[in-house]
TILO-633298 format. One record per residue (C-alpha): residue number from 1; residue in three letters; chain; x, y, z. Coordinates in Angstrom, 1 decimal, m for minus. Layout:
<pt i="NUM" aa="Ala" ch="A" c1="X" c2="Y" c3="Z"/>
...
//
This chain:
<pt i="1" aa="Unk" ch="A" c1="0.0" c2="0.0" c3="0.0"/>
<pt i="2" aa="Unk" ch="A" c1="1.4" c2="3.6" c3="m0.7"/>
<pt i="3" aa="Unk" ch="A" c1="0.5" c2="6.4" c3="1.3"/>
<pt i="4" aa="Unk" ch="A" c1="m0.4" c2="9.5" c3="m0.6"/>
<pt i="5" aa="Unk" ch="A" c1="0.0" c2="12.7" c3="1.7"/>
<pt i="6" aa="Unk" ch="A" c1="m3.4" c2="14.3" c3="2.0"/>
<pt i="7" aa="Unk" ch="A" c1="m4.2" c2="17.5" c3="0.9"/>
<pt i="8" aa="Unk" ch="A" c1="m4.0" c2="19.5" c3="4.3"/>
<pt i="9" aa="Unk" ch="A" c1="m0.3" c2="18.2" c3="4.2"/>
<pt i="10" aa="Unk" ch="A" c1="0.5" c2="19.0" c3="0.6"/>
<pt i="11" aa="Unk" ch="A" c1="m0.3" c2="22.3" c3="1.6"/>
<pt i="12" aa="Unk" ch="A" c1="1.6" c2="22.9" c3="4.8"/>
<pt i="13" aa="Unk" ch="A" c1="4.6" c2="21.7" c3="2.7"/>
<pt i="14" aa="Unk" ch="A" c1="4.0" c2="23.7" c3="m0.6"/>
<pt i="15" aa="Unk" ch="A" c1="3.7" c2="27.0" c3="1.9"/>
<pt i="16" aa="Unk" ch="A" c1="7.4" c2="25.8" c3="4.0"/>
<pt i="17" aa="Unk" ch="A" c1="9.1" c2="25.5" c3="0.9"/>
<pt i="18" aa="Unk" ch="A" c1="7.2" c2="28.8" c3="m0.2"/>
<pt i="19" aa="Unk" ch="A" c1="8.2" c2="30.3" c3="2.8"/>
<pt i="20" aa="Unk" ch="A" c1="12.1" c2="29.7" c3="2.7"/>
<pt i="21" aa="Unk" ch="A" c1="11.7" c2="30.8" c3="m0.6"/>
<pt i="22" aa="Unk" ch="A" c1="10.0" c2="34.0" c3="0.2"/>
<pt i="23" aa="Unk" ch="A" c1="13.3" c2="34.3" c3="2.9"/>
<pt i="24" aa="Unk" ch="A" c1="15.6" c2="34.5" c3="0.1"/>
<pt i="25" aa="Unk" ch="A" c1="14.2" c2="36.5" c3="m1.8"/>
<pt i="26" aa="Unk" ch="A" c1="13.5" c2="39.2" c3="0.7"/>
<pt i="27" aa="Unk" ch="A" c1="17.5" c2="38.5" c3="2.0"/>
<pt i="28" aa="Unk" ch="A" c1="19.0" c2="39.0" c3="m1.6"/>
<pt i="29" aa="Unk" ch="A" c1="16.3" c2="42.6" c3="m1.9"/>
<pt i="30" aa="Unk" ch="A" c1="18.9" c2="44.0" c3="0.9"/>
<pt i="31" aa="Unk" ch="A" c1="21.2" c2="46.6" c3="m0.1"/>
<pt i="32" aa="Unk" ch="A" c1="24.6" c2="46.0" c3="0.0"/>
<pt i="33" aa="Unk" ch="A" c1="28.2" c2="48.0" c3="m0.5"/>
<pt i="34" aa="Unk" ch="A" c1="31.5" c2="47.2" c3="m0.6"/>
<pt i="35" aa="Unk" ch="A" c1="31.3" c2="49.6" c3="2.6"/>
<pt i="36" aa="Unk" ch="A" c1="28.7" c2="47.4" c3="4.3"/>
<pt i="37" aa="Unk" ch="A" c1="30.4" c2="44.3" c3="3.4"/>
<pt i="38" aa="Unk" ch="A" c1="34.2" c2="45.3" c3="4.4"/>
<pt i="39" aa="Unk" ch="A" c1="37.3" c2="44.5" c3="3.6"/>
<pt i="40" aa="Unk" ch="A" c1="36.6" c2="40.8" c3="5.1"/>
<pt i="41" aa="Unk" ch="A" c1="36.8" c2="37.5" c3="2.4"/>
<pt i="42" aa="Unk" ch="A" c1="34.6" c2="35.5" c3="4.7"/>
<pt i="43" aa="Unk" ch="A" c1="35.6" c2="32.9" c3="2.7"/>
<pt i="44" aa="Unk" ch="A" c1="39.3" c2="33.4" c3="3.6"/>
<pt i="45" aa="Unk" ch="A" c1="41.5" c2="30.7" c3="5.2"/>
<pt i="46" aa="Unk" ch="A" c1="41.1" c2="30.5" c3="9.0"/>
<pt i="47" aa="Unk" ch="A" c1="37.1" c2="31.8" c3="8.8"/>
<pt i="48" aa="Unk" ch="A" c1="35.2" c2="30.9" c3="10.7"/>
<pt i="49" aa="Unk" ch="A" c1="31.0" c2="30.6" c3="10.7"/>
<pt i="50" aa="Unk" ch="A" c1="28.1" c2="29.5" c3="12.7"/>
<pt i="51" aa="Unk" ch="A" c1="24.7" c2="28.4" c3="11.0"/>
<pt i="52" aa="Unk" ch="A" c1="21.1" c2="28.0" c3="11.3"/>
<pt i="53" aa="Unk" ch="A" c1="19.4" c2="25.9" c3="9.2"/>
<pt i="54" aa="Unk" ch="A" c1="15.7" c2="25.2" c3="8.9"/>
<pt i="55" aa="Unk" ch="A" c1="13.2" c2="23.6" c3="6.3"/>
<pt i="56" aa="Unk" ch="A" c1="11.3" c2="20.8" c3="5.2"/>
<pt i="57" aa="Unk" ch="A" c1="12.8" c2="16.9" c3="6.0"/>
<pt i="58" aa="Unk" ch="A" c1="11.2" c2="13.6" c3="5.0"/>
<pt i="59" aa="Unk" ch="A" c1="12.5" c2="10.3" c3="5.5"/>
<pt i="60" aa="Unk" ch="A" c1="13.6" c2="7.9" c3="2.6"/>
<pt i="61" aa="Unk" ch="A" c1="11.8" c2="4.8" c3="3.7"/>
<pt i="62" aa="Unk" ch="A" c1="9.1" c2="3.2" c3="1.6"/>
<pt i="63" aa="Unk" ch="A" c1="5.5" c2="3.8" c3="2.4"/>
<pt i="64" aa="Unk" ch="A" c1="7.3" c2="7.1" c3="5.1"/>
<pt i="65" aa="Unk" ch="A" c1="4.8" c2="9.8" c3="6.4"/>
<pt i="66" aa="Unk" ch="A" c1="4.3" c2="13.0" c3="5.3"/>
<pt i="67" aa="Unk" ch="A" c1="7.3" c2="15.7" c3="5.2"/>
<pt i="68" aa="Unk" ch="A" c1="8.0" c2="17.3" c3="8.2"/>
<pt i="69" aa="Unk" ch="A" c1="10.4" c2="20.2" c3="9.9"/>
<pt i="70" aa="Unk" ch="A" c1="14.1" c2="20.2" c3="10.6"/>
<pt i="71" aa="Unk" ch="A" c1="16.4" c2="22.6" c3="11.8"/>
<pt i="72" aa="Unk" ch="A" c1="19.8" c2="22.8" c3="13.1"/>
<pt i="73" aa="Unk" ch="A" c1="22.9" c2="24.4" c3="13.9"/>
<pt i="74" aa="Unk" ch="A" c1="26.4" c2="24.4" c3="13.1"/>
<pt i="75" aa="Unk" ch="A" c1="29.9" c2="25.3" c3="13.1"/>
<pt i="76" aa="Unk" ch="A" c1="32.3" c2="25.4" c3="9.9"/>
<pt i="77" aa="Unk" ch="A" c1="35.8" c2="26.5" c3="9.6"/>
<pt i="78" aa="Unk" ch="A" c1="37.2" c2="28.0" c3="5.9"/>
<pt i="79" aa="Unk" ch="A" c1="40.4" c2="25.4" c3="6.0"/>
<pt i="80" aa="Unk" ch="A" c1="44.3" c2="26.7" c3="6.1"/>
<pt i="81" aa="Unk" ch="A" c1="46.6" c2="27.0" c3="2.9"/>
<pt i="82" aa="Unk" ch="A" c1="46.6" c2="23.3" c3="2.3"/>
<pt i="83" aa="Unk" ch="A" c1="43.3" c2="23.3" c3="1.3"/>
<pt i="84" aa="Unk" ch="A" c1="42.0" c2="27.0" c3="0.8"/>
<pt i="85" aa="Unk" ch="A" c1="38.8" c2="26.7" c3="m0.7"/>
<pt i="86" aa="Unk" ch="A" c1="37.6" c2="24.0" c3="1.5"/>
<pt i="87" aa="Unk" ch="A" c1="35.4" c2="24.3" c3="4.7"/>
<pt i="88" aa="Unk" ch="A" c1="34.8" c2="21.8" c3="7.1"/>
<pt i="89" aa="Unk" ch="A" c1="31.8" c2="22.2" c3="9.8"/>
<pt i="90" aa="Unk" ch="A" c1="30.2" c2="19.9" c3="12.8"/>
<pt i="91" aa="Unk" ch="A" c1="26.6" c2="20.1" c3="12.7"/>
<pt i="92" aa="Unk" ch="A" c1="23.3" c2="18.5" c3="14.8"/>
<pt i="93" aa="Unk" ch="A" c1="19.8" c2="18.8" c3="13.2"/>
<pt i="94" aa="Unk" ch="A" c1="16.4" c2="17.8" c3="14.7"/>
<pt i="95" aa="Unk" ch="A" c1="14.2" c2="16.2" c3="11.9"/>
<pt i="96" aa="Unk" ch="A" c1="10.4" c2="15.5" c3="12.3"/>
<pt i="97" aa="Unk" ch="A" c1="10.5" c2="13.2" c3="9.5"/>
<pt i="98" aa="Unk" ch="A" c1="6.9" c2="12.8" c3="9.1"/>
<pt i="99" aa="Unk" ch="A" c1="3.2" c2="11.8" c3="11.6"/>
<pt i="100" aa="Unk" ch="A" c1="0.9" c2="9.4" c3="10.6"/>
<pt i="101" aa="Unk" ch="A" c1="m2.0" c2="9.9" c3="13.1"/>
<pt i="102" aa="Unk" ch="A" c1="m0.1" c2="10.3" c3="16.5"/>
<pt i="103" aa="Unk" ch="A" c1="2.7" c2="8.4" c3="15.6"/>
<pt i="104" aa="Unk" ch="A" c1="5.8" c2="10.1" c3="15.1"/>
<pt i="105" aa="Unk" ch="A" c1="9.9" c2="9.7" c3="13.4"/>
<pt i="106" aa="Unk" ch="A" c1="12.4" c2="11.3" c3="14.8"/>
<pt i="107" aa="Unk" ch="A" c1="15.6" c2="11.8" c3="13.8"/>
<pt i="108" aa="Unk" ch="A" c1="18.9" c2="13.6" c3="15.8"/>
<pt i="109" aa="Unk" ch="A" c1="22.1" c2="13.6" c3="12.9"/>
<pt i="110" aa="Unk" ch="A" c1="25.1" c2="14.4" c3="14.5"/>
<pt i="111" aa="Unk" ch="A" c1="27.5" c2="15.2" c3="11.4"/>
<pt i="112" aa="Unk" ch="A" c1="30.5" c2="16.3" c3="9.9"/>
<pt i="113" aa="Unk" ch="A" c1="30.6" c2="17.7" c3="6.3"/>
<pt i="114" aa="Unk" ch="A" c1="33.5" c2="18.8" c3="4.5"/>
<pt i="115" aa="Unk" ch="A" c1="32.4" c2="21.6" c3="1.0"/>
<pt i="116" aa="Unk" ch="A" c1="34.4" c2="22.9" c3="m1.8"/>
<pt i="117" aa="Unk" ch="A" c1="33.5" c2="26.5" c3="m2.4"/>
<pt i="118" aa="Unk" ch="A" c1="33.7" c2="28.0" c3="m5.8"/>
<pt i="119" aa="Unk" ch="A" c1="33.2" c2="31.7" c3="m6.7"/>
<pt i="120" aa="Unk" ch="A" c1="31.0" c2="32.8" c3="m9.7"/>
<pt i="121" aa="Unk" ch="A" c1="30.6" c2="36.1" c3="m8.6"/>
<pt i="122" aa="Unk" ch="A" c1="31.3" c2="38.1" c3="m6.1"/>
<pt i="123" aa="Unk" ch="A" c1="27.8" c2="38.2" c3="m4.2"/>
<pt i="124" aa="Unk" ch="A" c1="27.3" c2="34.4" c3="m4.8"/>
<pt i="125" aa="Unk" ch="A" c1="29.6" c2="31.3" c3="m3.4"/>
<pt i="126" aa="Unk" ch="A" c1="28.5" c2="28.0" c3="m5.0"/>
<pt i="127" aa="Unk" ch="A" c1="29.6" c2="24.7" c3="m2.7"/>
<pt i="128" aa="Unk" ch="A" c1="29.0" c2="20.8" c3="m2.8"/>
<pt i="129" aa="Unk" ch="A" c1="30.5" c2="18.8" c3="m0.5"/>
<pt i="130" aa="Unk" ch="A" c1="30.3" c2="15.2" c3="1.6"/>
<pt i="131" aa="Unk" ch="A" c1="28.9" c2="15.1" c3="5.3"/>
<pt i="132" aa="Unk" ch="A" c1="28.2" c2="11.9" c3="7.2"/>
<pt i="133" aa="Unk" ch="A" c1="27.6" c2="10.8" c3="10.6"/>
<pt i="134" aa="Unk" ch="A" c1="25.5" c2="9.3" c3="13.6"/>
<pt i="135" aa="Unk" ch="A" c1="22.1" c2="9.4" c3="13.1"/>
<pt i="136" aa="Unk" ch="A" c1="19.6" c2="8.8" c3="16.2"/>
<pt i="137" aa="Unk" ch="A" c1="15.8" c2="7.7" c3="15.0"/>
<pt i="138" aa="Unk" ch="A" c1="13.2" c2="7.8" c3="16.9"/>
<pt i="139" aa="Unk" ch="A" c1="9.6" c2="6.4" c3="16.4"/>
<pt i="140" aa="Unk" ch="A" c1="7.3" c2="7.9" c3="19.0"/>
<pt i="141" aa="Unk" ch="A" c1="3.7" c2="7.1" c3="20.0"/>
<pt i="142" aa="Unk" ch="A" c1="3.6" c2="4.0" c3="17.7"/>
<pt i="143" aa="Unk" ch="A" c1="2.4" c2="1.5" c3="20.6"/>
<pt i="144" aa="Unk" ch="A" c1="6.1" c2="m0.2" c3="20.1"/>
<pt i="145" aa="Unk" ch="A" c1="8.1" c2="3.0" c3="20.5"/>
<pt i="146" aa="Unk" ch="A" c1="12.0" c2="2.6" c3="19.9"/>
<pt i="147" aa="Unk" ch="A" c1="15.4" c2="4.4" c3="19.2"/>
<pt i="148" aa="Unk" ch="A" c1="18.5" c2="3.4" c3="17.7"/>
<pt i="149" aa="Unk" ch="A" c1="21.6" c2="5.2" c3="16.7"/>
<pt i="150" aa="Unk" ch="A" c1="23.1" c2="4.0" c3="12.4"/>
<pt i="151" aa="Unk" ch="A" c1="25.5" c2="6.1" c3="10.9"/>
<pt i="152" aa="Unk" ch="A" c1="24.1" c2="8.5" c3="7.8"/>
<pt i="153" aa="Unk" ch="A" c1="26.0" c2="10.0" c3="4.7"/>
<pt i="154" aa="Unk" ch="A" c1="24.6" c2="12.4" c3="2.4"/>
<pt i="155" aa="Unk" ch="A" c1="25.5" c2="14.7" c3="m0.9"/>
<pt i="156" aa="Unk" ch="A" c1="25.4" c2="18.9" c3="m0.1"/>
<pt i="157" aa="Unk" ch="A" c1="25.3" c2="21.8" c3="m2.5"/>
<pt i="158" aa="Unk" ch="A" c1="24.3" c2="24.7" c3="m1.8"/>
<pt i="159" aa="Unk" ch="A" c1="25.2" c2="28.7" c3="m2.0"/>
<pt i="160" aa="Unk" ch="A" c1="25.8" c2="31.7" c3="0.0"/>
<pt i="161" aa="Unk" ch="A" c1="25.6" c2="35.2" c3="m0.9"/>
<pt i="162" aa="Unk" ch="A" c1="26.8" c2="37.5" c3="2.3"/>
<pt i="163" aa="Unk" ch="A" c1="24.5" c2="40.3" c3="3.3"/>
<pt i="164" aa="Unk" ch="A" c1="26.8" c2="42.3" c3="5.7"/>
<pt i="165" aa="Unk" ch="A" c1="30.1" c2="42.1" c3="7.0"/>
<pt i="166" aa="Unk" ch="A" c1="29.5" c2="39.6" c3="9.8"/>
<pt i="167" aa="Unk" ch="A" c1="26.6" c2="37.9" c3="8.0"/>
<pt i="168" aa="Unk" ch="A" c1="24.5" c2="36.4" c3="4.8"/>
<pt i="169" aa="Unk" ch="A" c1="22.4" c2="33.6" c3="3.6"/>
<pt i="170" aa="Unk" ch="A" c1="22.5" c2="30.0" c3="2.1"/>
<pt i="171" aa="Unk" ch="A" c1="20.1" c2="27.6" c3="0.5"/>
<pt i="172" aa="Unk" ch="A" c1="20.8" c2="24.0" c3="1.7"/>
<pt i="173" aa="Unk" ch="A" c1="20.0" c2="20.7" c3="m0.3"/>
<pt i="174" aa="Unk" ch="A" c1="20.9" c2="17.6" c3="1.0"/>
<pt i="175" aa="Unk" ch="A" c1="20.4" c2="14.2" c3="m0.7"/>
//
């Protein structure tokens, strides 16, 4: 049997991904100078970063709930001379993968991801990169409710764009 998300849960995705969207755009409408941004490379060797993320997650499983929310935070360092255009970042994320009725999946990645940036332009940074990890799943309020720890890898690209001198925006997709 396949579930099909209903309608109500179509919607409350199609207006997250909507919403991140409508994020960006309003972030990339801010006016910026050389004079806001600063003499700074944030993506010089020795940088260093700390993220927010947030947005839709959904688990890979056949016959897997609806999408749910994530968000996380993390740390990334731009690497030294050896490898100058490289980043690599500890991150933990809390995932509600999906509900079907009251039952819930959880999942708690603890990862590390190592991205190669690129520069097309000046205002925007292009990166893909590897991460991988523990991941702790949880499946709550099922009658038979359990949690185990497996180790995770995924694919990253992605792009920042900085706003001001000490900040800017991404866009995150992870496979």
């Amino acid at each position: 049997m396949r579930m099909i998300p209903s309608r109500p849960a179509r919607l409350r995705m199609f207006a997250g991904m909507l919403a991140v969207l409508a994020v960006w755009t309003l972030s990339a409408a801010v006016p910026h100078s050389e004079a806001a941004l600063g003499p700074e490379d944030a993506w010089a060797p020795g940088t260093q970063w700390v993220s927010l993320r947030m947005g839709t997650a959904r688990s890979g499983e056949g016959n897997a709930p609806d999408a749910g929310f994530g968000a996380g935070i993390g740390y990334s360092r731009m690497l030294t001379k050896y490898l100058p255009k490289f980043s690599i970042g500890g991150y933990v994320h809390v995932e509600n993968l999906g509900s079907l009725g009251n039952a819930t999946e959880y999942s708690i990645p603890v990862t590390l991801e190592l991205a190669r940036h690129m520069r097309w332009t000046k205002e925007i940074r292009p990166y893909l990169g590897i991460g991988g990890g523990a991941y702790y799943r949880k499946y709550y309020r099922t009658g038979d409710d359990s949690g185990t720890f497996e180790p995770g890898f995924y694919l990253l690209a992605g792009g920042n764009a900085p706003i001001y001198r000490s900040g800017g925006r991404g866009l995150d997709l992870g496979f």
